[in-house]
C-alpha positions, 0 to 999 in steps of 0.5 A: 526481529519480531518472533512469530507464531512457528511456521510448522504450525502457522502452515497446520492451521491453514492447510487444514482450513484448506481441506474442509469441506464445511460450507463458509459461515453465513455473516451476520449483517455488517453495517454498509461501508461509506463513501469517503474522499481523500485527497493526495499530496499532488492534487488528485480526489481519491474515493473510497469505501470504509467499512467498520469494525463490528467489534472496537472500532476505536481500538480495532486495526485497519485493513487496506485492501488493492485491487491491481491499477488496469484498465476497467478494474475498480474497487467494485470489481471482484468480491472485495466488498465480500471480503470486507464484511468478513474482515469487520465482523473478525475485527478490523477496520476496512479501507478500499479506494479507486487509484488514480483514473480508477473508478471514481477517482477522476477528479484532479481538484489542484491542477496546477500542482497536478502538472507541476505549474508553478504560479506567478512569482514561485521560486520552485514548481509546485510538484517535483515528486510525480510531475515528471510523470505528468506530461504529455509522454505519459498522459493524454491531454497533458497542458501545452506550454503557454496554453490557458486550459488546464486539464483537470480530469483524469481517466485510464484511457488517458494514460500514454503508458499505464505501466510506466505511470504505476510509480505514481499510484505510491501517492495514492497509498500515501494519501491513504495512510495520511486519511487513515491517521486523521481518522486514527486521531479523531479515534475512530480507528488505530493505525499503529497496525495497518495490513495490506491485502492485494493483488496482482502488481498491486502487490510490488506496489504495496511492497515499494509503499512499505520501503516508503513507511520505513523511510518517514517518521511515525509522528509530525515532525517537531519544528527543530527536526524540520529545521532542513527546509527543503524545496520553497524554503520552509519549515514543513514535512512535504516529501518522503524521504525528507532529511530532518535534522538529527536523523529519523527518529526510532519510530517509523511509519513502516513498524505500524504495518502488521503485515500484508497478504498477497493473491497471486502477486506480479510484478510490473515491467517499469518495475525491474526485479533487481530494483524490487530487491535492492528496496528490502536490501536498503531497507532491512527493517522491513524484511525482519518485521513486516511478514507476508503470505503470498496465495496462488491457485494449484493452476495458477502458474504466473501466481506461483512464479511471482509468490516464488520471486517475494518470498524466496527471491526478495525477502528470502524467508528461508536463507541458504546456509551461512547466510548472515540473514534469520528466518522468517517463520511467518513469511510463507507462501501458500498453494490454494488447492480448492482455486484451481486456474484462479488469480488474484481477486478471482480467489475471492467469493470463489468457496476456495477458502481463501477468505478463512486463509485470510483471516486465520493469518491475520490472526497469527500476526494480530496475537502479537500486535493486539495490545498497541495503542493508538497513538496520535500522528499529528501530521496536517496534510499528507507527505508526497513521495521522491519517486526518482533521483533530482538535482533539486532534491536530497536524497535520490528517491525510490530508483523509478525513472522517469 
């Protein structure tokens, strides 16, 4: 287990922030955040915003931000923008993107593997892993046996069900962290510490990627642990979580999450509470070294309810006595009382400081994480994700349904 900085102190220090009544600090001018495309393992072109760091890009660590998958919101919506000036200039690397049928992130550039149609002669379908979301149930549109148009566009209003469609958006997250790695290859960044920052049920979504990260390997599998090969018969990395010959190696995705910081977290209803506990319960590792902070405003009660459920629920920071669990000093939630009936992204660019709660927490964490190097993934396209239990696959998924 991680020690961290103690939680008396850790608390001192954001309250205090709280109580100020300096005005924020004014940023010098942060470079502009470019456009960037990444596209995800079943075929979608996500968009992106990727601001960099003002000080060591190269060496500096990374911070994804998510806003929550709905209708009408976006990347834009909320002062995430705000945010990520303020997170370049303390040091760290910015990534937002547009889920799925968000923004601008439209565009379904592999059809085919989108809808799971297998070409002429395949043995297999091209996508087990989500396409059992991807028909007419959950999407509008979805192609119609023996029809030749394929559709190849994808909007909010498309969505049948948009909360039973959420498991999907673990892809996007997936392809994020895939297009962060390249980009850490190439050196203009470092993921052995990666954060989070979300809101709303961006926050059960964010919490069900990191069970993902503790379930892969770190690095490329070598051809010898590939020796397992899967669905179409050959040596390849294609889904988490893939069995590899030998086991998982000690390095895993989820040990370069540093940590994540939640506004107002929720949860959705295709997401049930017990299969929220059973992910942290099967994946231990996760609870001992991935802290987090949940923020809710004083009158935000649905905030406080969801930061309760993670914090003493789910990963139960604070254990009863005899529990065989340890404490986690630096997984805490926190009251912003400047924020009144805010939630969520509405905590940002309010002058409630959440921004300084923010930052102050990285802070704590990076002490202790600041000296990792940057290492090569090598991985050359990115790994979809088990969703749910099938036949065809081993072992069972992440416990969605279908």
């Amino acid at each position: 287990m991680r020690r961290w900085l103690a939680a008396p102190l850790l608390f001192g220090a954001i309250a205090a922030l709280a109580l100020t009544t300096e005005p924020p600090r004014a940023l010098a001018q942060v470079a502009a955040p470019v456009e960037e495309t990444f596209l995800t393992p079943d075929g979608v072109q996500l968009r992106a915003l990727f601001t960099k760091s003002e000080k060591t890009p190269g060496t500096d660590p990374v911070v994804i931000l998510l806003y929550p998958p709905g209708k009408d919101n976006t990347m834009a919506k909320g002062d995430w923008k705000g945010l990520a000036a303020r997170l370049a200039k303390e040091g760290y690397n910015v990534l937002q993107f547009d889920w799925r049928g968000h923004g601008k992130s439209t565009e379904i550039k592999d059809p085919e593997r989108f809808w799971n149609i297998p070409g002429p002669g395949a043995q297999f379908a091209p996508n087990p892993f989500s396409g059992p979301w991807h028909t007419a149930k959950y999407i509008k549109g979805a192609p119609v046996a023996g029809t030749k148009k394929i559709k190849n566009t994808l909007t909010f209003a498309d969505f049948n069900n948009p909360v039973g469609y959420a498991p999907t958006y673990l892809l996007d997250l997936a392809a994020a962290r895939h297009h962060l790695d390249t980009k850490n290859d190439a050196g203009d960044l470092n993921t052995s510490s990666v954060y989070l920052i979300g809101s709303d049920i961006a926050a059960t979504l964010g919490l069900a990627w990191m069970t993902t990260e503790w379930n892969r390997p770190a690095f490329a599998p070598t051809p010898n642990q590939l020796a397992f090969p899967g669905i179409g018969g050959f040596p390849t990395y294609r889904y988490v979580p893939q069995p590899l010959a030998g086991g998982l190696p000690n390095e895993l995705g989820g040990g370069d999450i540093s940590g994540a910081i939640w506004l107002s977290p929720a949860r959705p209803t295709s997401v049930p509470e017990v299969l929220v506990k059973n992910w942290v319960k099967l994946t231990p590792k996760l609870r001992d070294n991935n802290p987090m902070l949940s923020l809710y405003a004083t009158k935000d009660d649905k905030g406080k309810s969801g930061a309760n459920f993670i914090t003493d629920e789910v990963l139960v920071a604070v254990p009863p006595a005899g529990s065989p669990l340890g404490k986690l000093e630096q997984t805490q939630k926190f009251e912003v009382k400047g924020g009144g009936a805010l939630s969520g992204v509405a905590l940002l660019g309010a002058n409630a400081g959440t921004e300084d709660t923010i930052v102050k927490y990285l802070e704590a964490i990076q002490k202790n994480r600041a000296k990792l190097i940057r290492k090569n993934r090598g991985f050359t396209a990115p790994w979809s994700i088990q969703l749910a239990q099938d036949n065809s696959l081993s072992p069972n998924g992440f416990g969605f349904r279908p």
